[in-house]
PQR file of N, CA, C, O and H, with PARSE charges and radii, in Angstrom:
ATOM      1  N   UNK A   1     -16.660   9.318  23.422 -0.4000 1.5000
ATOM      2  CA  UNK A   1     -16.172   8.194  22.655 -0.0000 2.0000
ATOM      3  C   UNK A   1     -16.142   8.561  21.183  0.5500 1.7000
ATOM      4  O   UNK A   1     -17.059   9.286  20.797 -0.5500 1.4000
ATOM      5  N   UNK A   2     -15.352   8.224  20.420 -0.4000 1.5000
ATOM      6  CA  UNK A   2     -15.058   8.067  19.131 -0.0000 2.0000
ATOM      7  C   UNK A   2     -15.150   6.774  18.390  0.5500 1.7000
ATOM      8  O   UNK A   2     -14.318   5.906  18.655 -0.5500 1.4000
ATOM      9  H   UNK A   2     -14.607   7.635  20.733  0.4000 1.0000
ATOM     10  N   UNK A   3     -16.206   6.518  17.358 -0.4000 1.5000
ATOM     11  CA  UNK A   3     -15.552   5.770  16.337 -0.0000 2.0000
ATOM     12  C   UNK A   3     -15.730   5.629  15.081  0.5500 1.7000
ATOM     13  O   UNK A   3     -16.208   6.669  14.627 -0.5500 1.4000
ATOM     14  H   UNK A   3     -16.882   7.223  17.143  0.4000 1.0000
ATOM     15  N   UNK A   4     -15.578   4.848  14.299 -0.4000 1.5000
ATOM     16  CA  UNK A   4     -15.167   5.291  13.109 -0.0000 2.0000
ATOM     17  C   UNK A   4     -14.893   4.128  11.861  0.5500 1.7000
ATOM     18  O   UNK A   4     -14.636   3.070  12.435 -0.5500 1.4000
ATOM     19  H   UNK A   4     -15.189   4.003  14.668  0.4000 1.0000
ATOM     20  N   UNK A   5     -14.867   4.002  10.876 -0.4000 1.5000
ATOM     21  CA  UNK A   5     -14.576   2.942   9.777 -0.0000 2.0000
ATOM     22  C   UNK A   5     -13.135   3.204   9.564  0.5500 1.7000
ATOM     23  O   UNK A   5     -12.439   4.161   9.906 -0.5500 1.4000
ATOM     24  H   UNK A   5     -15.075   4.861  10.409  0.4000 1.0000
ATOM     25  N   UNK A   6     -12.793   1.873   8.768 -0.4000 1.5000
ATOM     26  CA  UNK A   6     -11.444   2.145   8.385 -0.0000 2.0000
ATOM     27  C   UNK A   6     -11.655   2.037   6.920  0.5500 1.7000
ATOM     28  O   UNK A   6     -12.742   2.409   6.477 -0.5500 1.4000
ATOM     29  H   UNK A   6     -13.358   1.096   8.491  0.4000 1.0000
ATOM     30  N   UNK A   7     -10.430   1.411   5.828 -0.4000 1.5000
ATOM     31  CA  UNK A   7     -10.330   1.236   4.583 -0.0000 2.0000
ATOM     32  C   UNK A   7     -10.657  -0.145   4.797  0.5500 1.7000
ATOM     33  O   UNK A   7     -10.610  -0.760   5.862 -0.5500 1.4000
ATOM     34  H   UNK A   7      -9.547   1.110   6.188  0.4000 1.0000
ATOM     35  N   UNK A   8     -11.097  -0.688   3.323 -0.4000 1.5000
ATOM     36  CA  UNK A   8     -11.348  -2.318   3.430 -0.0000 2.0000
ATOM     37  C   UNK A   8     -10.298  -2.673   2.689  0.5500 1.7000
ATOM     38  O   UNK A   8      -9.715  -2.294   1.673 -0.5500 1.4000
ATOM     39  H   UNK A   8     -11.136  -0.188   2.457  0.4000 1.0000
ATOM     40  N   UNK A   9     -10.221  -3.632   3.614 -0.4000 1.5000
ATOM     41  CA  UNK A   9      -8.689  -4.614   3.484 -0.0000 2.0000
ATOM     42  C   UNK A   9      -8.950  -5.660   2.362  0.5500 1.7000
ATOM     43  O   UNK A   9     -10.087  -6.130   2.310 -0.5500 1.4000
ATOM     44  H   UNK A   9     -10.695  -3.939   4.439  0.4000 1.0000
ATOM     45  N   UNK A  10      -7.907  -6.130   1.346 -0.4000 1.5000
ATOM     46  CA  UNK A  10      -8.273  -7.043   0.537 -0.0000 2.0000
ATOM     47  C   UNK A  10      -7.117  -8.000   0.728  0.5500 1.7000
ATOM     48  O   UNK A  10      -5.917  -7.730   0.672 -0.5500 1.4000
ATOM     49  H   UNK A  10      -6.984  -5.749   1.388  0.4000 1.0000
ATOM     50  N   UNK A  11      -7.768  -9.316   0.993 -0.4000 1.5000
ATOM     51  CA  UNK A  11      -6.653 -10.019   1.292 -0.0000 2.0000
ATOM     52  C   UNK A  11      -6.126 -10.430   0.402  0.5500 1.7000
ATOM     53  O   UNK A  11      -6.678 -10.718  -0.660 -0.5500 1.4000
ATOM     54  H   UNK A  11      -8.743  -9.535   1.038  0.4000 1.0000
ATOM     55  N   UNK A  12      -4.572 -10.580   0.729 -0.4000 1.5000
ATOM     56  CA  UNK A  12      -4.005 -11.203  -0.383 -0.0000 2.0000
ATOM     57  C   UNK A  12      -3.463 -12.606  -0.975  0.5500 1.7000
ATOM     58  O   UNK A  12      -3.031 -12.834  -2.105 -0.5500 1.4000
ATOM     59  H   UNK A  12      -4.123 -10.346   1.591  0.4000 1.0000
ATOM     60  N   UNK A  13      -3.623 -13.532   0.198 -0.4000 1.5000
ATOM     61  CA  UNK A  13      -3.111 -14.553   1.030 -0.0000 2.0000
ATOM     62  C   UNK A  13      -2.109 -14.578   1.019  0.5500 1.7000
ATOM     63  O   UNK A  13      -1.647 -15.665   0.671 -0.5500 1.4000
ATOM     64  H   UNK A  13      -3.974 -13.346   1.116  0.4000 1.0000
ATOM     65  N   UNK A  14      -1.438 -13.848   1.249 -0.4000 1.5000
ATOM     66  CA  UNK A  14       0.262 -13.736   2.053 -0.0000 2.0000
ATOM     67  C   UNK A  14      -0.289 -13.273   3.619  0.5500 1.7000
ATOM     68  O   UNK A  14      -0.538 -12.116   3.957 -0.5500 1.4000
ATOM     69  H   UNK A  14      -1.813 -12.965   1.531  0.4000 1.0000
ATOM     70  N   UNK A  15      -0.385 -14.255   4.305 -0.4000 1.5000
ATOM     71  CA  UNK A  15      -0.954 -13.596   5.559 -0.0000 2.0000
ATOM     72  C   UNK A  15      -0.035 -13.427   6.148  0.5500 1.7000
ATOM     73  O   UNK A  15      -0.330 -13.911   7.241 -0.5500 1.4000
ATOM     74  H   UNK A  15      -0.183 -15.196   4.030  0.4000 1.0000
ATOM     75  N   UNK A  16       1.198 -12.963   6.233 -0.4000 1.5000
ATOM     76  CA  UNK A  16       2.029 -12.507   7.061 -0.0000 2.0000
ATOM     77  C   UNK A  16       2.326 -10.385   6.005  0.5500 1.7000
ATOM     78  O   UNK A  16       2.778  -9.406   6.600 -0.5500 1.4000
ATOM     79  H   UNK A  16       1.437 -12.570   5.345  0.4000 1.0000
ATOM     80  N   UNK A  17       2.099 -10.388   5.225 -0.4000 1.5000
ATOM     81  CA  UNK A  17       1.832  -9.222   4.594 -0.0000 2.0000
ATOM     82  C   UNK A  17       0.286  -8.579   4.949  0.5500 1.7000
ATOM     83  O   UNK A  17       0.022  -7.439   5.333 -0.5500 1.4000
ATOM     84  H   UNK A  17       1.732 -11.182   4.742  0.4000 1.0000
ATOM     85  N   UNK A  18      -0.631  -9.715   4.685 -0.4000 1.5000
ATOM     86  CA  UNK A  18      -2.164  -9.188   5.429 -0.0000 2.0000
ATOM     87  C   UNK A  18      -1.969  -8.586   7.043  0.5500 1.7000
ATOM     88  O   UNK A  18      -2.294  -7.431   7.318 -0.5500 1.4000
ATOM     89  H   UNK A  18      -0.416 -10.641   4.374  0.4000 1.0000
ATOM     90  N   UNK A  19      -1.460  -9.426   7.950 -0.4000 1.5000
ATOM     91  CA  UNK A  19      -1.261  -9.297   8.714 -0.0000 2.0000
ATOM     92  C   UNK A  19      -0.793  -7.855   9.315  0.5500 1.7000
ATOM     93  O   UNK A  19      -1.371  -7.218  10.195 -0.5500 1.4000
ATOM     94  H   UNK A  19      -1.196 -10.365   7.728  0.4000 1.0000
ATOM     95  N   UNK A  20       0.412  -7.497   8.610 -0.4000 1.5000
ATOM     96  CA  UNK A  20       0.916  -6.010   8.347 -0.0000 2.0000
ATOM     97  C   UNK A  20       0.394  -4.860   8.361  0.5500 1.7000
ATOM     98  O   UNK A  20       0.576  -3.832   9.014 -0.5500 1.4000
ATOM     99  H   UNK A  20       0.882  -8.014   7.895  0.4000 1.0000
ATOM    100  N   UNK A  21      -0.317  -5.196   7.505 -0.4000 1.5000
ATOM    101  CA  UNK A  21      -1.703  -4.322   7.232 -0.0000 2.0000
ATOM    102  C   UNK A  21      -2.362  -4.237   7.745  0.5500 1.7000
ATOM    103  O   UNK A  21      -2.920  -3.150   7.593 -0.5500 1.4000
ATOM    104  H   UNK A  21      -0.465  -6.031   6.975  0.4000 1.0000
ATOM    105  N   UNK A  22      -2.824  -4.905   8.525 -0.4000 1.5000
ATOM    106  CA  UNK A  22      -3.766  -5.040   9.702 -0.0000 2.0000
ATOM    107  C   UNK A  22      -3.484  -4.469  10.628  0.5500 1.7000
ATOM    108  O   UNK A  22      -4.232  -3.649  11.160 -0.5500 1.4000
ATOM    109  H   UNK A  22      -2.370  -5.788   8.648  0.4000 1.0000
ATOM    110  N   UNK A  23      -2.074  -4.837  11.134 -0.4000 1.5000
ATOM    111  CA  UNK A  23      -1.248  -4.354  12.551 -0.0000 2.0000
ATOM    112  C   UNK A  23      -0.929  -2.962  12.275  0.5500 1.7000
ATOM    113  O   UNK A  23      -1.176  -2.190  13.201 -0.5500 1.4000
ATOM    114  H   UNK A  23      -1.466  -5.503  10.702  0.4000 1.0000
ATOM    115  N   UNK A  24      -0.366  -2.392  11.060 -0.4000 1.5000
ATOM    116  CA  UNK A  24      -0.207  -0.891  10.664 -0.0000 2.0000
ATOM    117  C   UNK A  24      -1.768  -0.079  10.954  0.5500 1.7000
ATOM    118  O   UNK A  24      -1.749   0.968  11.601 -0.5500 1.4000
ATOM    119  H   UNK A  24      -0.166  -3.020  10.308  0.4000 1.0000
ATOM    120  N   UNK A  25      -2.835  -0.523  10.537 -0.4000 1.5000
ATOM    121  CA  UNK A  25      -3.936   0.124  10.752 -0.0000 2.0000
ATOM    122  C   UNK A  25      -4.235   0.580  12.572  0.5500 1.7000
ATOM    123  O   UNK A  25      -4.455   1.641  13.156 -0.5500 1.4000
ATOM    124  H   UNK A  25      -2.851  -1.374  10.011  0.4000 1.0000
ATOM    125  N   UNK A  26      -4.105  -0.755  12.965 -0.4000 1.5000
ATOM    126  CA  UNK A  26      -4.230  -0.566  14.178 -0.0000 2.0000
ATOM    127  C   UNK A  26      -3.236   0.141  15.602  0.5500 1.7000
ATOM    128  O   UNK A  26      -3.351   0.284  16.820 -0.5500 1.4000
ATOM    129  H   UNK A  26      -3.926  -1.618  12.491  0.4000 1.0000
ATOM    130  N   UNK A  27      -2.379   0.395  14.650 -0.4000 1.5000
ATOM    131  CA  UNK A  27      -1.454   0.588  15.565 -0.0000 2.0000
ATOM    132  C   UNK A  27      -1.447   2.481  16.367  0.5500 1.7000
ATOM    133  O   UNK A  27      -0.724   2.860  17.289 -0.5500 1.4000
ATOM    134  H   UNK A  27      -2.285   0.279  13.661  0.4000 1.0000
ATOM    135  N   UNK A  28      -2.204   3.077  15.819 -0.4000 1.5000
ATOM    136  CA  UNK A  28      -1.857   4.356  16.583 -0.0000 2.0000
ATOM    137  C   UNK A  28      -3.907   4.169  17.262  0.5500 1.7000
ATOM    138  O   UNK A  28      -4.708   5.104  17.278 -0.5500 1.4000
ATOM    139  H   UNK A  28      -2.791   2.769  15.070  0.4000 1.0000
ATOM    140  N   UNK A  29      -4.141   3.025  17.617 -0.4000 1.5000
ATOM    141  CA  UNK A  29      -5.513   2.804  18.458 -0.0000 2.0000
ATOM    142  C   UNK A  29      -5.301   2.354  19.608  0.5500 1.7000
ATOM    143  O   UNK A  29      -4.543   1.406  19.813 -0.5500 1.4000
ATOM    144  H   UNK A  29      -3.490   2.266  17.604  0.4000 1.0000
ATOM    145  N   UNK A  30      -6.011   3.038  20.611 -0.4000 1.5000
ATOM    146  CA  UNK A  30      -5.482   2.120  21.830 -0.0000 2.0000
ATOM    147  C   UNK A  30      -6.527   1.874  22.678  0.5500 1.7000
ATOM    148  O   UNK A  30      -6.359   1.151  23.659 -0.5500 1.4000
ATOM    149  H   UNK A  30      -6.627   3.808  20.443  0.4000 1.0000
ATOM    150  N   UNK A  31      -8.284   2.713  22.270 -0.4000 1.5000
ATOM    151  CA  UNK A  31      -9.582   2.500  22.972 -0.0000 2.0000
ATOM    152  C   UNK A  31      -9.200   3.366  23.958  0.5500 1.7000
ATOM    153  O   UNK A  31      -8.349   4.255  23.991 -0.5500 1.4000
ATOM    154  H   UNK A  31      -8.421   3.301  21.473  0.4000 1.0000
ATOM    155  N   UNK A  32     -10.348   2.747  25.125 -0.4000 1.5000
ATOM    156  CA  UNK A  32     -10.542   3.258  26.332 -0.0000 2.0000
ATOM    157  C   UNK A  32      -9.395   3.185  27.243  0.5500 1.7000
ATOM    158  O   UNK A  32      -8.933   4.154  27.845 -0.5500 1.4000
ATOM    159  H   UNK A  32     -11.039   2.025  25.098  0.4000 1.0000
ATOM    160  N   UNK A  33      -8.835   1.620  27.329 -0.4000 1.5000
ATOM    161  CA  UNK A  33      -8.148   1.555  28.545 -0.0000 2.0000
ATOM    162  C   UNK A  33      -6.504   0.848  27.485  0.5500 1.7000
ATOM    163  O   UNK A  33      -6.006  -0.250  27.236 -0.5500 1.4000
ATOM    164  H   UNK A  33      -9.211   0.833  26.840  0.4000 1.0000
ATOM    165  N   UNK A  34      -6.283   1.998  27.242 -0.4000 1.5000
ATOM    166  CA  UNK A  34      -4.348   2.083  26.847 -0.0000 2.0000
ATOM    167  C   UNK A  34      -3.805   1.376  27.187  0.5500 1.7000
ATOM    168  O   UNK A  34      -3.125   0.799  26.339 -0.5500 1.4000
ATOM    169  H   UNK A  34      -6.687   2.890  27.444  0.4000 1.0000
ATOM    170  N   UNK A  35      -3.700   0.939  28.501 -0.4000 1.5000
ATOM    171  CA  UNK A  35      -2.407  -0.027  29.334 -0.0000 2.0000
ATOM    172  C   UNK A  35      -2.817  -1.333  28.437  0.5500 1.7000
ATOM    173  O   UNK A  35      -2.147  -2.188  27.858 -0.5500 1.4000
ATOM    174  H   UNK A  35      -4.253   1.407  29.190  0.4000 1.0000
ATOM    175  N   UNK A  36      -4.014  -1.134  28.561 -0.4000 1.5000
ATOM    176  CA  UNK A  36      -4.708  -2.712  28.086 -0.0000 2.0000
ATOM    177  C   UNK A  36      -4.157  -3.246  26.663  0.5500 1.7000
ATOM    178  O   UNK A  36      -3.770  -4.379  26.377 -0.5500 1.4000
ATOM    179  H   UNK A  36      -4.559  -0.440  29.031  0.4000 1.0000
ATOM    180  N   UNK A  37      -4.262  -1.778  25.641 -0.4000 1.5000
ATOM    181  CA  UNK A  37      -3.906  -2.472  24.309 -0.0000 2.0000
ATOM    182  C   UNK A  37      -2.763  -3.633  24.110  0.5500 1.7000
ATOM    183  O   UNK A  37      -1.750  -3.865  24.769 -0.5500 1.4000
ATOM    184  H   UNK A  37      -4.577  -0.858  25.873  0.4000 1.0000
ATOM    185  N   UNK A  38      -3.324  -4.287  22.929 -0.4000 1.5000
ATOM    186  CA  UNK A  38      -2.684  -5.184  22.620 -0.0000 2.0000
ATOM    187  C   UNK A  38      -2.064  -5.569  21.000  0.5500 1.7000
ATOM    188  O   UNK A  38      -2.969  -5.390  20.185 -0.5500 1.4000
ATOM    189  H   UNK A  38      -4.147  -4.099  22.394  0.4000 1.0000
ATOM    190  N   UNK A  39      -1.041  -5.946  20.477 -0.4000 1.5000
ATOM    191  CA  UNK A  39      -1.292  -5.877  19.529 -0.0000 2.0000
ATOM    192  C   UNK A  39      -1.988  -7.026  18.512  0.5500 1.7000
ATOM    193  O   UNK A  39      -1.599  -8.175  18.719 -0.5500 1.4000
ATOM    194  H   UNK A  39      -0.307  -6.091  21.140  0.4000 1.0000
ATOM    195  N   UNK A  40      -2.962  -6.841  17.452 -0.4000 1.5000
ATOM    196  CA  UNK A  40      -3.095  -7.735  16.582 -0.0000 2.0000
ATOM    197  C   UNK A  40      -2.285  -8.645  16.285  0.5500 1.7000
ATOM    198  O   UNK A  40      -1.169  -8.355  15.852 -0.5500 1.4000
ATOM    199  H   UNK A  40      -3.279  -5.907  17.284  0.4000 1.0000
ATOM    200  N   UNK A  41      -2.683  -9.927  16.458 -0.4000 1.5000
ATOM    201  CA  UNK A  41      -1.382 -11.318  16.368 -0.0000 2.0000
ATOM    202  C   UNK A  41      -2.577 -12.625  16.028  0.5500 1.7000
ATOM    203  O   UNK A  41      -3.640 -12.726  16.641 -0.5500 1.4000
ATOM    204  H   UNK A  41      -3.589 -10.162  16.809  0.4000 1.0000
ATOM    205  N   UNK A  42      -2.198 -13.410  15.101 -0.4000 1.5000
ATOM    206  CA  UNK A  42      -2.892 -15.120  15.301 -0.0000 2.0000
ATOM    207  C   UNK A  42      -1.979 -15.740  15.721  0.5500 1.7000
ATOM    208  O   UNK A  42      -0.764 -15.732  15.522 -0.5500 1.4000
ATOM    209  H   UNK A  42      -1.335 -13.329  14.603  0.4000 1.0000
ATOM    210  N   UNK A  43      -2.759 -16.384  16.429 -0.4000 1.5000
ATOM    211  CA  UNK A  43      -2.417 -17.673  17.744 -0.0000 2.0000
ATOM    212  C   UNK A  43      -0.742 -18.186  16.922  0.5500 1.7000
ATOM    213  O   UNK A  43       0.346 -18.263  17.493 -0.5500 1.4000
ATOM    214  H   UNK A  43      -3.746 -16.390  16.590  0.4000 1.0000
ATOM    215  N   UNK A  44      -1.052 -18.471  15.430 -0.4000 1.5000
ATOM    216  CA  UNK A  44       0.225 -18.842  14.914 -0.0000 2.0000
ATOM    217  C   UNK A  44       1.530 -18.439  15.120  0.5500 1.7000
ATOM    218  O   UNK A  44       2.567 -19.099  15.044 -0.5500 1.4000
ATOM    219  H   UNK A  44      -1.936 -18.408  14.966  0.4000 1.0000
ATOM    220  N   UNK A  45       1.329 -17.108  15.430 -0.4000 1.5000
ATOM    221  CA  UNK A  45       2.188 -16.296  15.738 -0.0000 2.0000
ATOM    222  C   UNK A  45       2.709 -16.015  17.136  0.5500 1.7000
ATOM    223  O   UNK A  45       3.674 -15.309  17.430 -0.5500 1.4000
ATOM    224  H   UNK A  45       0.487 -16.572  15.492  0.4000 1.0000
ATOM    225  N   UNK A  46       2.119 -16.509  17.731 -0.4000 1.5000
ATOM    226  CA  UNK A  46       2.473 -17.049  19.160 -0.0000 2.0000
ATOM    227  C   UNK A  46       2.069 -15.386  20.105  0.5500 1.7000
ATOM    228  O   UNK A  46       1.575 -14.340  19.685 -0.5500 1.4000
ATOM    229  H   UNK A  46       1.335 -17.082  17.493  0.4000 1.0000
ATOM    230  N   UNK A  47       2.425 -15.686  21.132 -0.4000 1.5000
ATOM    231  CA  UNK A  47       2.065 -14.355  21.998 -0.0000 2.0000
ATOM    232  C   UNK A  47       3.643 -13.716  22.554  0.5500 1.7000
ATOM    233  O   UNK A  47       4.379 -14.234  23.395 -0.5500 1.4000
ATOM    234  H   UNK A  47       2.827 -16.535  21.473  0.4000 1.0000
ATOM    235  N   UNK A  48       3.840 -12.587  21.875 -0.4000 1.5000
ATOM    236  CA  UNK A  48       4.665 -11.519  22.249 -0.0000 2.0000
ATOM    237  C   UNK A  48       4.957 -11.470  23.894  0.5500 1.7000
ATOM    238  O   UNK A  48       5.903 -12.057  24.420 -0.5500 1.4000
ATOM    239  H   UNK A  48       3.242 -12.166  21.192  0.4000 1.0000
ATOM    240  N   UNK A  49       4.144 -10.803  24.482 -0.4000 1.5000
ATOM    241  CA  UNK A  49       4.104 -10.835  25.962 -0.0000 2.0000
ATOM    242  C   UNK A  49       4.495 -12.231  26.838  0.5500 1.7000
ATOM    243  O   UNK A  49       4.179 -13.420  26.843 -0.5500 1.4000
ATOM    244  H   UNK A  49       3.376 -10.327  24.055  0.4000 1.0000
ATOM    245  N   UNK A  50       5.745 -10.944  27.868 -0.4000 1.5000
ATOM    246  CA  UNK A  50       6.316 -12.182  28.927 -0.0000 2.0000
ATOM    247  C   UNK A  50       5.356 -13.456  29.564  0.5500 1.7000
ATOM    248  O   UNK A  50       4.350 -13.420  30.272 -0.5500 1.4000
ATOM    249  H   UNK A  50       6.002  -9.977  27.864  0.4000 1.0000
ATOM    250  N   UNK A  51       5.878 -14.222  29.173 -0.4000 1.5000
ATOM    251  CA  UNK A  51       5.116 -15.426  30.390 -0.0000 2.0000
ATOM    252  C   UNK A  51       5.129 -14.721  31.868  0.5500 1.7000
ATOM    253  O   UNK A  51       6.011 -14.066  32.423 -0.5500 1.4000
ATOM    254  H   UNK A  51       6.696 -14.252  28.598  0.4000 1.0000
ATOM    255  N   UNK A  52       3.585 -15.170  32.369 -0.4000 1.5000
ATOM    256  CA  UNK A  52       3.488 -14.593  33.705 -0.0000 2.0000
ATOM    257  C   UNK A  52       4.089 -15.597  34.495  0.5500 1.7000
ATOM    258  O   UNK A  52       4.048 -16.694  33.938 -0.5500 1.4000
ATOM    259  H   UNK A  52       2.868 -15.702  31.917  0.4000 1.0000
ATOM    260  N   UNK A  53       4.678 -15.596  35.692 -0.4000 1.5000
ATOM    261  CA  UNK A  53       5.348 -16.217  36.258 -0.0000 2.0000
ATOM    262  C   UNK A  53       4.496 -17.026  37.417  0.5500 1.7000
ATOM    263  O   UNK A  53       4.285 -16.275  38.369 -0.5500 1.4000
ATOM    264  H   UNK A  53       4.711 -14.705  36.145  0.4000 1.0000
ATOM    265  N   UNK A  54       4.162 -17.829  37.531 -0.4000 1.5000
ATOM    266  CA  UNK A  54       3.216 -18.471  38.342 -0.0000 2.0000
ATOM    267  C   UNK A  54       3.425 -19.206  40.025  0.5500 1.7000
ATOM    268  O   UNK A  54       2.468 -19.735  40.591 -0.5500 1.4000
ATOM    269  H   UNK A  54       4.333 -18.440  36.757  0.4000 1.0000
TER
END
């Protein structure tokens, strides 16, 4: 296992620019289980991923 710190983030309150920043950091991480990753999102932002079909 690997881990590690990142840079500290200063917010700016443009949270759709914070946000960015956030999602850019995270984006070449994927942990243990890859399939699983997901990306950084608030609820505001609704969820990317297909509705499961029920």
């Amino acid at each position: 296992m690997t881990t590690g710190l990142g840079p500290t983030l200063t917010l700016t309150g443009d949270v759709g620019a914070d946000m960015d920043a956030i999602r850019a950091f995270y984006s070449d991480k994927s942990g243990l289980r890859p399939d699983r990753r997901v990306e950084p999102r608030l609820r505001e932002e609704g969820d990317p991923r297909p509705a499961a079909s029920a």
